[in-house]
N, C-alpha and C positions, 0 to 999 in steps of 0.2 A: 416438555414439562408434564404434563398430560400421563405420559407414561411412566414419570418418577412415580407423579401421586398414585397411581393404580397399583405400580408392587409394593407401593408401603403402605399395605393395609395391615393392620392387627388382627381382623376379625376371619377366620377361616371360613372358605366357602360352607361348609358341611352347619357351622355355626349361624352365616348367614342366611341359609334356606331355612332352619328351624327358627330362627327370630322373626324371618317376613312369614311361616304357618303363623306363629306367635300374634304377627301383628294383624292377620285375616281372623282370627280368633275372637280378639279383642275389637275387629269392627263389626264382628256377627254379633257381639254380645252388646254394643252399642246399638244398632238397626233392633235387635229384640227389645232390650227393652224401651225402647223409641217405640215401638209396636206398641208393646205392653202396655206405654204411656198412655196411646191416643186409645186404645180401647176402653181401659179402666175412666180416663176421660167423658167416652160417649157416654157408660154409663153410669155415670155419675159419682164417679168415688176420686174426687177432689184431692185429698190428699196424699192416695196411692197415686194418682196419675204427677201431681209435684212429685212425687217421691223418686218415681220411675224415671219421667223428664231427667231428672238430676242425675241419675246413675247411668244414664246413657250417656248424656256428655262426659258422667268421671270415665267409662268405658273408654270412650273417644280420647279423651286427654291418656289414659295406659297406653290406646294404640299408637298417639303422638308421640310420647315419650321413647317407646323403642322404636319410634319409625326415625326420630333420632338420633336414638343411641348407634344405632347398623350407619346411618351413612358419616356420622362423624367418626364410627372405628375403619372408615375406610369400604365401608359396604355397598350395595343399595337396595334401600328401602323401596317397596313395593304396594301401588295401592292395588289390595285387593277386589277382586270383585264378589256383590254378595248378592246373595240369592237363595231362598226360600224359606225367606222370612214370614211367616204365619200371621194373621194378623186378626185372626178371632179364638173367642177363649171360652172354656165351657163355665170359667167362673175366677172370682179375685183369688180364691185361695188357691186352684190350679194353675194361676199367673206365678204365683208365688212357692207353689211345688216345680215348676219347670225353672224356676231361678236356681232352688235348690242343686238341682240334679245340673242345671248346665254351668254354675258354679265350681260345681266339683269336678266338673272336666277341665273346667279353665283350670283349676288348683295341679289336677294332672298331669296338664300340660307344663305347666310352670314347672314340675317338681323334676318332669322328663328332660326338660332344657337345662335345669340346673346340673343335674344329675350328668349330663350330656357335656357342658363346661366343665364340671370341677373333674372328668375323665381325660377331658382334653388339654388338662391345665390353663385355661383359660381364666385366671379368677379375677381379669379385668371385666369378663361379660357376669363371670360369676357373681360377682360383688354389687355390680348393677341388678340384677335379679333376686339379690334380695329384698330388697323394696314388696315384689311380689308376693314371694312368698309370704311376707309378713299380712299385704293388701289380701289375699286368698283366705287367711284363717279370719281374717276381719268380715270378708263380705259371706262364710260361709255360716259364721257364727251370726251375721246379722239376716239372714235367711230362714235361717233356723228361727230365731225369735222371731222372729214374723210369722210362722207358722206354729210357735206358740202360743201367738195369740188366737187365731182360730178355736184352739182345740180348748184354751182358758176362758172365753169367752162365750164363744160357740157363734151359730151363725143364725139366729133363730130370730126374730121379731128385731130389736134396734142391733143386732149385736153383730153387723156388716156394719154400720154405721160407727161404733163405738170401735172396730177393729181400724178402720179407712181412718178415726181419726190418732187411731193410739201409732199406727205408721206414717201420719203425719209426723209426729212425736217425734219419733225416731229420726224423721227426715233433717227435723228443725235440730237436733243435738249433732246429727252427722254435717250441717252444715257449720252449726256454729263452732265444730270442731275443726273443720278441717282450715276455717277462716284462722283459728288460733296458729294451727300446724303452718300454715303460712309463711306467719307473722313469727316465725324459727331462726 
């Protein structure tokens, strides 16, 4: 029995080893901003650290999802191991310049795997992967805003404080969106 289920997988090895990078990816991006969380935490920017909290677990829940997707096409998912995770910051806004810039390698990644299925005719994994892509221009464009608030603000006498709370802002619309999305 054992051996039926093993050749009737869908998912090609070459597919599964880019989905479990994929899914090491998405747990380094959960452990970062889990970092991010507890530091902006210490010092004192309340509603960056909820904010950060939250997108570490949505991180978590992307890696759940294709951890998955690979062993119900017949795969196996892999828990990665993570390691050199940083855990001090020269400031909130370079929290939020490093989200940027490691955003858009997740987006890279994503765009490489897609690019990598719809070559191999795979558009069962394909189709599942768009979810991502769509979730990458979301969290890249929400990145960016947040580093517009810095430079619209500035960081000067209350205007760390009126930034920490305008990305609470943000936090409380991405939750009360994603509770709606749900509810689909």
């Amino acid at each position: 029995m054992k051996e039926i289920i093993t050749k009737s997988r869908s998912l090609l090895e070459e597919t599964e080893k880019l989905l479990n990078e994929q899914i090491k990816l998405e747990a380094v991006s959960s452990a970062i901003y889990l970092s991010m969380a507890s530091w902006s935490e210490t010092m004192g920017y309340e509603n960056s650290s909820a904010f950060l909290y939250d997108h570490a677990d949505e991180e978590r829940m992307h890696m759940m999802k294709i951890f998955r997707y690979v062993n119900e096409a017949g795969g196996h998912a892999l828990q990665p191991e993570i390691t050199g995770v940083s855990h001090k910051f020269s400031s909130l806004r370079s929290i939020f310049e490093d989200i940027l810039e490691h955003e858009i390698e997740v987006t890279k990644s994503i765009h490489t795997l897609v690019d990598h299925c719809f070559t191999k005719k795979d558009f069962t994994t394909f189709n599942f992967l768009q979810w991502y892509v769509t979730e990458q221009r979301e969290e890249e464009t929400l990145a960016r805003r947040i580093l517009e608030l810095f430079e619209i603000i500035g960081e000067e006498g209350v205007g760390l404080w009126t930034i920490d709370q305008e990305i609470g802002k943000l936090g409380e619309s991405l939750r009360t969106s994603a509770s709606t999305d749900k509810g689909m």
